[in-house]
VOGU-3710 file (C-alpha; in Angstrom, 3 decimals, decimal comma):
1> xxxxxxxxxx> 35,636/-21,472/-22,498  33,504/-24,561/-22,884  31,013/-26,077/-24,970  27,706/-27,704/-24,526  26,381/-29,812/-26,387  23,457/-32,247/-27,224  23,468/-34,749/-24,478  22,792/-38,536/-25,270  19,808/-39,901/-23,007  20,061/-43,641/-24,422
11> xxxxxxxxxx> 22,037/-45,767/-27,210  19,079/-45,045/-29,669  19,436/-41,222/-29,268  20,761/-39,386/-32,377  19,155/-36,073/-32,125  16,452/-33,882/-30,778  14,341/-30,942/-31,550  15,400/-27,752/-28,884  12,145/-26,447/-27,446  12,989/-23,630/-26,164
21> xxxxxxxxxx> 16,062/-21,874/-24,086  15,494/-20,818/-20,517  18,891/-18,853/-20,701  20,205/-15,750/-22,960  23,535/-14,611/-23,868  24,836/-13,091/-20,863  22,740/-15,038/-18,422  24,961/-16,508/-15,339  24,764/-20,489/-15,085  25,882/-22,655/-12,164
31> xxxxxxxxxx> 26,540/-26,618/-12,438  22,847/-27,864/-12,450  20,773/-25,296/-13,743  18,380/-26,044/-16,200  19,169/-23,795/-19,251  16,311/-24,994/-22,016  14,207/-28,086/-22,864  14,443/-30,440/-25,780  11,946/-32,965/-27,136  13,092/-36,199/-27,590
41> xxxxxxxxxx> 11,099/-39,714/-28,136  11,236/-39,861/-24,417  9,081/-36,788/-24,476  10,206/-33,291/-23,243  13,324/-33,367/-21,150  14,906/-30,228/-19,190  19,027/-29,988/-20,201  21,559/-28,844/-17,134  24,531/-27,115/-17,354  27,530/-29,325/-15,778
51> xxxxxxxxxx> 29,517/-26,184/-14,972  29,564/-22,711/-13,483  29,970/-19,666/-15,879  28,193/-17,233/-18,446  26,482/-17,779/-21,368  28,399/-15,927/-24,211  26,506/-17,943/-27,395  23,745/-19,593/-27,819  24,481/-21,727/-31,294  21,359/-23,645/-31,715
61> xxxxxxxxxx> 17,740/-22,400/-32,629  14,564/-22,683/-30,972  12,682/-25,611/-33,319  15,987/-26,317/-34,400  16,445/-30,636/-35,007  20,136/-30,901/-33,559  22,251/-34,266/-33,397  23,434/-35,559/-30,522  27,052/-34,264/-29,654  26,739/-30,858/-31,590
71> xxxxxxxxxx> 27,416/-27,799/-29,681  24,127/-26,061/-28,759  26,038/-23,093/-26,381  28,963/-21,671/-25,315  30,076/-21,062/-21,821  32,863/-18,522/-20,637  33,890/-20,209/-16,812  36,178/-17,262/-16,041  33,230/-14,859/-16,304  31,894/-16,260/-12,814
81> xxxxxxxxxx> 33,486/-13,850/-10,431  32,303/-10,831/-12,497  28,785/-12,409/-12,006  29,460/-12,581/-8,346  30,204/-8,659/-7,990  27,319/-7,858/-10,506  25,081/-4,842/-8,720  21,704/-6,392/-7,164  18,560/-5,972/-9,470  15,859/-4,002/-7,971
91> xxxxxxxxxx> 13,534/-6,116/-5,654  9,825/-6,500/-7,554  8,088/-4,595/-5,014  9,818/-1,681/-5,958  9,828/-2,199/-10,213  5,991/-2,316/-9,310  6,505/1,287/-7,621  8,695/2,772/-10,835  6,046/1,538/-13,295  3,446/3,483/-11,888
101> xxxxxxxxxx> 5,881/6,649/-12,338  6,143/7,400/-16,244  6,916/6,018/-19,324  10,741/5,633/-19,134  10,576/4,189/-16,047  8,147/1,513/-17,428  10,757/0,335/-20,057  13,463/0,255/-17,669  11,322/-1,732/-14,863  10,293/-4,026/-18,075
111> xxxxxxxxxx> 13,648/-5,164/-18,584  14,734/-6,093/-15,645  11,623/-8,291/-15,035  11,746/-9,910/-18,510  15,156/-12,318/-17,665  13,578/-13,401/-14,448  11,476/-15,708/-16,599  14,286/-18,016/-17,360  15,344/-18,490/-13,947  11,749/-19,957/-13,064
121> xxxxxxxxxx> 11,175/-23,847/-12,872  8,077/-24,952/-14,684  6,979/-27,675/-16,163  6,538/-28,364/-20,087  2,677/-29,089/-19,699  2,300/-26,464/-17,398  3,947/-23,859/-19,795  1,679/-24,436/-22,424  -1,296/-24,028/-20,827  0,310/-21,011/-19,221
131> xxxxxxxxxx> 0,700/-20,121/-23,206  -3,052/-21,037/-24,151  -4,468/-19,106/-21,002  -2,224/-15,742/-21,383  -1,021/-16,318/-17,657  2,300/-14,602/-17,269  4,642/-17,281/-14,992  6,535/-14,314/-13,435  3,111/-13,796/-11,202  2,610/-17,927/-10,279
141> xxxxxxxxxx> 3,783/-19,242/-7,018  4,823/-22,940/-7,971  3,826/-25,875/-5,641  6,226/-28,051/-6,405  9,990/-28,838/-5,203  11,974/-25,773/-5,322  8,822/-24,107/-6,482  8,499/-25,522/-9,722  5,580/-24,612/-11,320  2,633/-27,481/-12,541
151> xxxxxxxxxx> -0,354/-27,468/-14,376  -2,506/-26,776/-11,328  -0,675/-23,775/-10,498  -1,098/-22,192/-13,737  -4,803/-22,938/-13,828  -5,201/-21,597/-10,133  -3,692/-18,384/-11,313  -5,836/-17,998/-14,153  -9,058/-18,770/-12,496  -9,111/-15,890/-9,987
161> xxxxxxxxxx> -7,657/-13,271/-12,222  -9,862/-14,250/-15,128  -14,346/-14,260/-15,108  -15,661/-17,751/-14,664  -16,901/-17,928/-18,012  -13,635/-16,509/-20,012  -11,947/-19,416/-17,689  -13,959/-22,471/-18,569  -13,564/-21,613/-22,425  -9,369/-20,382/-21,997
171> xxxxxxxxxx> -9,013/-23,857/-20,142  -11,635/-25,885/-22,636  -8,771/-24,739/-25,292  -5,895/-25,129/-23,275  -6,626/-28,805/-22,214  -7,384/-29,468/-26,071  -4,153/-28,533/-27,020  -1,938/-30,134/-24,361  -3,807/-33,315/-24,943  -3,127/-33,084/-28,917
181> xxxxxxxxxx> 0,419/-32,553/-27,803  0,531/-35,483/-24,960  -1,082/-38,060/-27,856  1,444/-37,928/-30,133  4,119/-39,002/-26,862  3,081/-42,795/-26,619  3,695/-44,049/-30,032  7,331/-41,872/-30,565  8,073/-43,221/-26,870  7,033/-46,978/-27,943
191> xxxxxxxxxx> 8,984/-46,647/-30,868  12,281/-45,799/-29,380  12,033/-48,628/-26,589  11,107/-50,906/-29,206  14,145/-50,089/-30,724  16,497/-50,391/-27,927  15,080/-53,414/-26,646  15,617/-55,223/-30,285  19,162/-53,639/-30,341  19,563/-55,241/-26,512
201> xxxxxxxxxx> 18,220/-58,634/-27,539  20,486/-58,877/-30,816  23,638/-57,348/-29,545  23,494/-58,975/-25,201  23,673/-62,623/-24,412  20,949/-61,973/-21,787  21,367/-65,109/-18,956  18,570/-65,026/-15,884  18,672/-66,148/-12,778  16,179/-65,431/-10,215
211> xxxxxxxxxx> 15,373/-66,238/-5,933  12,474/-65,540/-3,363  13,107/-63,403/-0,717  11,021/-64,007/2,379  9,707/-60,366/3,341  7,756/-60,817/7,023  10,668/-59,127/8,485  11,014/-56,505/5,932  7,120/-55,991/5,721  6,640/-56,064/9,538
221> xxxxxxxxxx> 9,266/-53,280/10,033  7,645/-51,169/7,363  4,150/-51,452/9,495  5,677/-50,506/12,393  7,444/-47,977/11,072  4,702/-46,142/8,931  2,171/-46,061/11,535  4,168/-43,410/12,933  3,996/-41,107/9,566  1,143/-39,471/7,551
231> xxxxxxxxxx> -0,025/-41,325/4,614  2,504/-38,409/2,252  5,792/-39,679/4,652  5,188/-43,289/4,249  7,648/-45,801/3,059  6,755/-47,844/0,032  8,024/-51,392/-0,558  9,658/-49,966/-4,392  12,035/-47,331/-2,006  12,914/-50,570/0,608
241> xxxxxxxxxx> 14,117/-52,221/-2,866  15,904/-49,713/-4,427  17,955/-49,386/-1,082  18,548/-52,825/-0,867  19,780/-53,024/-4,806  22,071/-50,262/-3,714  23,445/-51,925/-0,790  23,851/-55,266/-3,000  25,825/-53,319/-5,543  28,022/-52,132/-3,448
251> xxxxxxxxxx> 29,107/-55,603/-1,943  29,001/-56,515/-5,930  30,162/-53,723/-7,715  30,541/-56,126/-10,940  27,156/-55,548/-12,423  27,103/-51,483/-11,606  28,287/-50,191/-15,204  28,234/-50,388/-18,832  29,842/-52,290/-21,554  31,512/-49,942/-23,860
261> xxxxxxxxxx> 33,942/-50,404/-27,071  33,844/-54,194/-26,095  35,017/-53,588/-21,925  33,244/-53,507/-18,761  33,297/-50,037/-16,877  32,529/-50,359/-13,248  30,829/-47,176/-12,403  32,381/-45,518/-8,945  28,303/-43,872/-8,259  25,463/-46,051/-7,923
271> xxxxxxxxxx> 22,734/-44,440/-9,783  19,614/-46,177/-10,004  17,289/-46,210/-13,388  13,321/-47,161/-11,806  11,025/-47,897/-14,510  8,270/-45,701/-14,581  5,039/-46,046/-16,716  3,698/-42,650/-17,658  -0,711/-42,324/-17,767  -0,425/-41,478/-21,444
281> xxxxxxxxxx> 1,341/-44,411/-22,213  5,386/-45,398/-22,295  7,481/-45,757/-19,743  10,515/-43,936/-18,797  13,684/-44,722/-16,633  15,199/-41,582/-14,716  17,895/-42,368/-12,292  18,155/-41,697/-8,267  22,086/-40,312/-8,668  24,606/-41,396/-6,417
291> xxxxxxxxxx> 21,820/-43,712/-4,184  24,541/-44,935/-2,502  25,317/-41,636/-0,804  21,673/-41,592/0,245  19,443/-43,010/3,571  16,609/-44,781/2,633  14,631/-41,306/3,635  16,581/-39,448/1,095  15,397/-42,187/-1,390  11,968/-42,060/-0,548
301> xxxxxxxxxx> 11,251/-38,527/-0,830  13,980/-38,461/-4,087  11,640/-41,382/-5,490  8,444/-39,719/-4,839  9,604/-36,379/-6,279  10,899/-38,220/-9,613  7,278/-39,753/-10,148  6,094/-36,790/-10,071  8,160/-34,905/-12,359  8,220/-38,062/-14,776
311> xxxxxxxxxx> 4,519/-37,599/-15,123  4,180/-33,860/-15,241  7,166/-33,798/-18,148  9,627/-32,562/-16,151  12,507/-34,664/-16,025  16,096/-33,978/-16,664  19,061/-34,761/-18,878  21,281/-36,087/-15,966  18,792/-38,173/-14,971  17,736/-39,520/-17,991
321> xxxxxxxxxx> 21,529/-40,411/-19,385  22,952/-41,282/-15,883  21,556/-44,827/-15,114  24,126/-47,871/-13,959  21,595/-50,446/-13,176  18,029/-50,708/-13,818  15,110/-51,447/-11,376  11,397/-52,920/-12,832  9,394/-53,491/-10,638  5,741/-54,852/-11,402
331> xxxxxxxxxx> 4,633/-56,119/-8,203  1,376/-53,293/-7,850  0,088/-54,770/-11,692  0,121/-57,883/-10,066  3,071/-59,961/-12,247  4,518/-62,514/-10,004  7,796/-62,529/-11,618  9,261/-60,238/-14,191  12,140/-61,516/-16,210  13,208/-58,246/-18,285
341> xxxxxxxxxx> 15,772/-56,794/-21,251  18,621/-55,103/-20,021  18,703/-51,547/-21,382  22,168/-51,098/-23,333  25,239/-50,261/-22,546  24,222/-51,114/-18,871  24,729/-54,374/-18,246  21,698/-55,751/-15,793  18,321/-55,559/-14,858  16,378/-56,550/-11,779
351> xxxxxxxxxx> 12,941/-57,353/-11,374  10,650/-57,232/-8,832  7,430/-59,474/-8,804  4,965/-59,070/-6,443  4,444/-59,772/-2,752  2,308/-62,620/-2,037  1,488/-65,121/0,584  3,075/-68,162/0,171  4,202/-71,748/2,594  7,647/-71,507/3,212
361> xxxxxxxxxx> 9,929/-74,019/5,588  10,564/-72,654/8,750  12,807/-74,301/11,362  11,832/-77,676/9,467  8,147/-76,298/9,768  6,121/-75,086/7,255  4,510/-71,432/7,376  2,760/-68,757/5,233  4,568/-65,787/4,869  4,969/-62,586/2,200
371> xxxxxxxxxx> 7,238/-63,588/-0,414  8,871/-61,851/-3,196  10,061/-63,139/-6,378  13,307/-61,170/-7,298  14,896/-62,012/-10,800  18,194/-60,440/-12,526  18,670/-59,997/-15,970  22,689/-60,214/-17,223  25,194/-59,544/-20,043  27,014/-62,332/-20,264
381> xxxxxxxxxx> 30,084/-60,507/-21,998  30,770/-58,678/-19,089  29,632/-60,960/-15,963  28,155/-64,314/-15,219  25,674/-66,425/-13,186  28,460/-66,960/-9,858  28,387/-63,001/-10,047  24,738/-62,524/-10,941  23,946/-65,401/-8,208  26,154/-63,773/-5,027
391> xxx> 24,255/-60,387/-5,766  21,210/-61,912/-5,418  22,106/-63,460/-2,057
//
């Protein structure tokens, strides 16, 4: 039997307001699933299950303001291999068939489809407007990873079952209320980093150090190497980085951890927090788990999935609380160098400036080449500038 509860997505987090539950007692779980969404200054985040079983209580309420730490559910593990002999539901093809065949039929067929709700994945914006437009998700095909459903699907859907006219009103109102909703996001979200970026600057003695990394090679390879890939496949200078941080780490484990109850905890997985500024305003920083496990292709289609899902609402708990290091990178705004506030308990940041032609000695010669300003952010209390200085090399 085992208990989940309220996960902690940052130092500042002390509660949050459950949306809604995607699960219902009774409902089989396996390690990963998303089982409900919760609201949080970060915006809405999507909760996972961390291990396989059945959902015997659901303690918290929908609306319900719960701290962080307090049991939400409870999960029976040894009811997995009942779930594993559980009879086959009736493919929806054929619950189509039995509702066309009398009333009791209906009800049963009704049932059945109801739970398969919970098992879709869709995205907080997109389930409102699904809400405001009377689309039922069960009947959207989702173009996203896995098939998650977005926004776009939803108002697909709802355009060719509905009269133009009834649409352009149904989505006048649903866009009015999502954007009410999304408004209220940038000043919670400004709040909270506000807070733990005071909390970082009283409580870290930050020291910086920072180098220029000459990039011709890098930049050359990632020419020659995108020409061969469509404009969706290609490899951005932000997924280069984030592999080369996760190579670095590993050679200088030191800085890949948090400071906790006064001692350093060197993290075994490398998981990689990317600041990531949202339209509405705010930023976020999910993490690419266990990067070091992964080939820079695995990062780049990882990285361009988490954009996406960062700015659809979508993101989830693990990702959100898992973080070891943190990347900011500010290059595409045009900052030359960024010198930034490590986010606590980790205990570093890097930043990434942007690339720019500049003369640089070569072979007691001077040329121009792309050059990138790389800077590192560290807690003193747990490492120091000969550590800070060998990662950057």
């Amino acid at each position: 039997m085992g208990e989940f509860k309220m996960p902690s997505l940052g130092s500042q987090m002390i509660e949050a307001k459950l949306v809604e539950w995607l699960v219902k007692p009774g409902d089989t779980v396996k390690k990963g699933d998303i089982i409900g969404e919760i609201d949080t200054e970060k915006g809405l985040i999507d909760i996972e299950v961390f291990e396989d079983g059945k959902i015997t209580e659901l303690r918290a309420k929908e609306g319900e303001v719960i701290p962080v730490g307090s049991v939400m559910a409870v999960i029976d593990g040894e009811e997995e291999k009942q779930a594993v002999t559980a009879p086959k539901k009736i493919p929806a093809k054929k619950k189509k068939e039995i509702k066309k065949n009398g009333k009791q039929e209906t009800t049963t067929a009704a049932k059945e489809i109801e739970p398969s709700l919970h098992h879709l994945k869709v995205s907080p914006l997109a389930r409102r407007v699904a809400e405001d437009l009377h689309v039922d998700l069960n009947n959207v095909k989702g173009s996203g990873p896995e098939g998650t459903i977005h926004k776009k699907d939803v108002v697909a859907f709802a355009q060719e079952a509905t009269g133009e006219e009834t649409f352009k009103k149904e989505v006048e109102i649903a866009e009015h209320v999502s954007a009410a909703a999304e408004a209220k996001a940038p000043k919670s979200m400004r709040q909270a980093i506000a807070s733990a970026m005071s909390q970082s600057n009283r409580e870290i003695p930050h020291y910086y150090l920072e180098t220029e990394i000459d990039m011709k090679a890098a930049m050359d390879w990632l020419e020659e190497i995108n020409g061969k890939r469509t404009v969706n496949e290609r490899i951005l200078p932000p997924m280069l980085l984030i592999k080369a941080v996760t190579n670095a780490l590993s050679e200088v484990p030191e800085l890949n951890g948090f400071w906790t109850d006064e001692v350093m905890h060197v993290e075994e997985g490398i998981h990689i927090g990317f600041a990531i500024s949202l339209r509405q305003g705010g930023l976020v920083i999910p993490a690419i788990l266990n990067a070091d496990m992964k080939s820079l292709e695995e990062i780049r289609a990882e990285f361009v999935d988490m954009i996406m899902r960062a700015r659809e609402g979508h993101l989830r708990s693990r990702e959100m609380s898992s973080a070891t290091i943190t990347i900011t990178s500010l290059g595409e705004r045009g900052a030359e160098k960024v010198f930034g506030v490590i986010y606590p308990p980790q205990v570093a940041l890097i930043g990434f400036g942007s690339i720019s032609p500049k003369p640089v000695v070569i072979e007691e010669s001077i040329g121009i080449r792309p050059v990138l300003t790389a800077t590192l952010a560290g807690d003193h209390r747990a490492t120091d500038g000969h550590t800070g200085s060998r990662f950057l090399g």
